[in-house]
N, C-alpha and C positions, 0 to 999 in steps of 0.2 A: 834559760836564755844565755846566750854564749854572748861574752863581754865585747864588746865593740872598740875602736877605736876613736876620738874626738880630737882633731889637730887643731892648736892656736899657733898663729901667725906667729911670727918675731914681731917685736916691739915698733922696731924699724923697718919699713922698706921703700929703700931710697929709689930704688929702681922695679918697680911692679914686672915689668916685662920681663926681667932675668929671672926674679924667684918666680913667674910663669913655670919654668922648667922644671924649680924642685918639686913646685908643688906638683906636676904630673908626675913626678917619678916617685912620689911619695904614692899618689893614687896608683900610680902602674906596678904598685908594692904590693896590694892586697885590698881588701874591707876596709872601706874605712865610713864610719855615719854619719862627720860633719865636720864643719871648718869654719873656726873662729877667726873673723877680723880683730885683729886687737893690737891697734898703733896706739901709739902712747905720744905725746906733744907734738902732734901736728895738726894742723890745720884741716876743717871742713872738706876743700878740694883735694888734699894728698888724700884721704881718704874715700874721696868719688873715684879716684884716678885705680887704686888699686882693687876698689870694690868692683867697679867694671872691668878689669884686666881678668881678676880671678874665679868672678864670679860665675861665668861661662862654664870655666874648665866643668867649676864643681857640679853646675846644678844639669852638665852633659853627663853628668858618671852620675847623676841619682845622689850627690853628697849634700846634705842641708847648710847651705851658705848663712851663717850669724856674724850677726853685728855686735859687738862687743860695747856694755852700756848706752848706746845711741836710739831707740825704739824709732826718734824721728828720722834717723840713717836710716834705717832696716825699712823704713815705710819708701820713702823716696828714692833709694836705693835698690829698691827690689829683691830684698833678703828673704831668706826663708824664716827667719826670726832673730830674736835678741837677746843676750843674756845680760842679767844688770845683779849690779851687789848691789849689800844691804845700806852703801851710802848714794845710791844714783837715785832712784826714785820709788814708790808701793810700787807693786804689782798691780795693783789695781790700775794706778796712773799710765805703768807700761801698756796694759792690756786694752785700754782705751784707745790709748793711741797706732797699735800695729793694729788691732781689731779684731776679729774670731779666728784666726785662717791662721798665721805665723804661730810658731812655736818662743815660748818665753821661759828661759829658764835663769834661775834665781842661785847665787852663791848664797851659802849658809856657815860655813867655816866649819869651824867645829858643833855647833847649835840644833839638836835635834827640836828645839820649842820653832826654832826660828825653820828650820826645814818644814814641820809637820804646818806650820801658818804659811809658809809656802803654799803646802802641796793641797791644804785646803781651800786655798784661793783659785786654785787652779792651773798651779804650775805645769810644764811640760816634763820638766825634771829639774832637780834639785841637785847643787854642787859640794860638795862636802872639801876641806883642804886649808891647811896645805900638812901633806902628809910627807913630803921630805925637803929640804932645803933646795928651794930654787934659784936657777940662774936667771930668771927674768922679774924675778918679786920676791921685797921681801917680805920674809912670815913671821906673822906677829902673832897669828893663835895655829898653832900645829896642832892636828888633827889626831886623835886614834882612829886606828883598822874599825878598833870593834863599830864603830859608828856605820860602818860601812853593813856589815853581817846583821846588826839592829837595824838599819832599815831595811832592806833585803826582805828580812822575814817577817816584816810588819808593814810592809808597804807596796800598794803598787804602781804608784810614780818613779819612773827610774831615776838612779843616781848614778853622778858624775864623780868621779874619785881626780882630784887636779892636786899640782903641786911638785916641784920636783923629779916626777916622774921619767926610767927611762927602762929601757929593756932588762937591766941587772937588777932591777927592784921592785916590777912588776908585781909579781907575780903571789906574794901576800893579799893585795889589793882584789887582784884577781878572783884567789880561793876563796877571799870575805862576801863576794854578789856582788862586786861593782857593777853597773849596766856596761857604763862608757870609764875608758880612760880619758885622760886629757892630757895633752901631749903638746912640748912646745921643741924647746931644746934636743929632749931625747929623741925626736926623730928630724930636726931639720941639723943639729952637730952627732950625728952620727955618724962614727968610726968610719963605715962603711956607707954612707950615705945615707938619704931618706928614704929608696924606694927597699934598700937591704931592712930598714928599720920597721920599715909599714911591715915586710914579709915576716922579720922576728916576731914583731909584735902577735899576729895572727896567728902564727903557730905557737906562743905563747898560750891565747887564746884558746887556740884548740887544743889542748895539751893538759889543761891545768883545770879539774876538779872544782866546784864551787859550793859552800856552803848551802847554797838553794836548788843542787842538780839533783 
């Protein structure tokens, strides 16, 4: 399976309607398999405001639109699912509340116990990270590659490789099985823009050998 791309939001978006554009030019870049909401201290409504602005774009281009920690967002919302770490809520509790049909997936950091109780519960995929120094979080347990190549070859719930990530560093992650990358910074502060970054990305992608090919 050939690695895909997963974009997360910026932290902040003070104006939904402007980053409208990047995020098309991000999608008018390449492949891309989904798109994370993920604001950070703001209120309820700034979050209704941007989830309706972008949600459209995504789920017109076939992009699975998630809600970041909220499962009650992702219901009322109209998400295609939710991703929550190991301090938001079980999976169990998530899975209740979105119900059969949404995709749920679960950070695990560096944790293969904590991944494989994941993926037995019924994960959609599991997140492994953070695997280099990021500009939107700090990292308090960094990840090895090898975790990545260990599940690959023992697993077949996909994994998310996050953290740091941008076009120049790729590409280890890549050759270990990652499913999805996850992308914040590296494609919306690109050099050249987002939709140059979606395109590097993919030809990345296509280019790069994988442990499990």
């Amino acid at each position: 399976m050939t690695c895909r791309l997963y974009l997360i939001s910026p932290e902040r978006l003070d104006h939904p309607s402007i980053f409208a554009a990047e995020l098309r030019a991000a999608l008018d870049g390449g492949d891309v398999a989904a798109f994370q909401l993920r604001l950070k201290d703001v209120d309820d409504a700034a979050i209704a405001r941007a989830a309706d602005t972008l949600r459209p774009i995504c789920q017109q281009r076939d992009v699975a639109f998630i809600m970041n920690d909220r499962p009650d967002l992702a219901v009322s919302l109209d998400c295609d699912g939710v991703h929550i770490g190991q301090d938001d809520m079980p999976y169990a509790e998530a899975r209740r509340i979105v119900g059969p049909d949404r995709q749920i997936g679960v950070t695990c950091k560096d944790s293969r116990h904590l991944a494989m109780e994941a993926a037995d519960a019924g994960a959609d995929y599991v997140a492994f990270g953070a695997f280099f120094a990021s500009t939107t979080k700090t990292v308090t347990t960094p990840a090895d590659i090898d975790i990545l190549k260990w599940w690959s070859d023992v697993m077949q719930v996909p994994c998310v490789a996050i953290g740091g990530i941008t076009v120049d560093n790729c590409k280890p992650l890549v050759a270990a099985g990652t499913d999805f990358l996850a992308v914040a910074g590296g494609v919306w502060n690109y050099k050249d823009g987002p939709e140059a970054a979606v395109r590097a990305f993919n030809g990345i992608f296509a280019a790069t050998p994988t442990s499990t090919a």
